[in-house]
N, C-alpha and C positions, 0 to 999 in steps of 0.2 A: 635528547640523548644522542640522536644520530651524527648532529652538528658536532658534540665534545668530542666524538670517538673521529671525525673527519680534521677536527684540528687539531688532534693531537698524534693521527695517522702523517696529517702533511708538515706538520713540526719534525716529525722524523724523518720524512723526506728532505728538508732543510736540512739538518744537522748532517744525516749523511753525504747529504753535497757538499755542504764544508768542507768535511773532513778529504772529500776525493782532494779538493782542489788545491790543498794545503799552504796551508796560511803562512804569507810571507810576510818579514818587517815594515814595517810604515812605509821606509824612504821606496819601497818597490811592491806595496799591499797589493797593486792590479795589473804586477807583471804575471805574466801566462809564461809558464818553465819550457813547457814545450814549442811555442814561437822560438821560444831563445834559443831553445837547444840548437836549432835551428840557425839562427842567424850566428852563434859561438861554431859549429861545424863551417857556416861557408867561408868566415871573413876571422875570425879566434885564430884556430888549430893550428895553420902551416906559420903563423909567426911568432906562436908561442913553440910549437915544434922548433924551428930553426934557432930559437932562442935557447931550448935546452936540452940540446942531442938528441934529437928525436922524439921527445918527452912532454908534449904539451901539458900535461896534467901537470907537473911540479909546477910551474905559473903558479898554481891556487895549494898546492902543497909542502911545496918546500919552509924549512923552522921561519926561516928571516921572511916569510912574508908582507908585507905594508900591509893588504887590508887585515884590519882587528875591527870593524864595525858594520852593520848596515851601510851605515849614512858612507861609509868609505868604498864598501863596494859600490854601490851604484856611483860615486866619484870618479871610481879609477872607470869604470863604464863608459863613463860621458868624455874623460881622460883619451882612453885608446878612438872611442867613435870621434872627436874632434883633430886627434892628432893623427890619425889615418884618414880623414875625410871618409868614410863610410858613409855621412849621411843619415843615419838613422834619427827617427823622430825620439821625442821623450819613453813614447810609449814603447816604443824597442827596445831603449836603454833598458825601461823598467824589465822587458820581459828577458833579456839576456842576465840583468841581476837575477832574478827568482831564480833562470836556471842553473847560475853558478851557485847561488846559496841551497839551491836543491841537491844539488849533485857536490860541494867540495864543503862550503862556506857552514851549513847548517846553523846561522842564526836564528835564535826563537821570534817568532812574531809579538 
């Protein structure tokens, strides 16, 4: 009896970690939002600002946007980090995707 009531205690342990960690689309499932937010604050902002009157956020807001998909964010991702020489590995890309689809994009996983 102890055993059922321990795995079904630590099964809800599990599910509520999911949920904290919130589930992103395939093409970016083990980016971390918060790394990203991070790397979109040092190396994003001031050239999406410069791009639109001081307004980094229209980038991911304005009607005529390009990305319409997962698989398109994380594209335009590896897009900007290759055509800026940034440097960032896969795993960056993944985690600056999660944070734009966390913060703008809200794609379902």
């Amino acid at each position: 009896m102890h055993s059922i009531v321990l795995v079904i205690a630590l099964g809800s342990i599990v599910i509520a970690g999911g949920a904290a960690a919130q589930a992103q689309p395939a093409p970016f499932k083990a980016g971390d939002a918060a790394a990203g937010g991070k790397l979109v604050d040092k190396d994003c902002v001031s050239c999406h600002a410069a791009k639109f009157a001081g307004e980094p956020d229209r980038m991911y807001t304005r009607p005529d946007r390009r990305v319409k998909t997962p698989a398109q964010l994380l594209a335009q991702v590896q897009a900007c980090n290759t055509n800026l020489g940034k440097g960032y590995f896969p795993d960056e890309e993944e985690h600056v995707a999660a944070y734009l689809n966390r913060s703008f994009y809200k794609f379902p996983p």
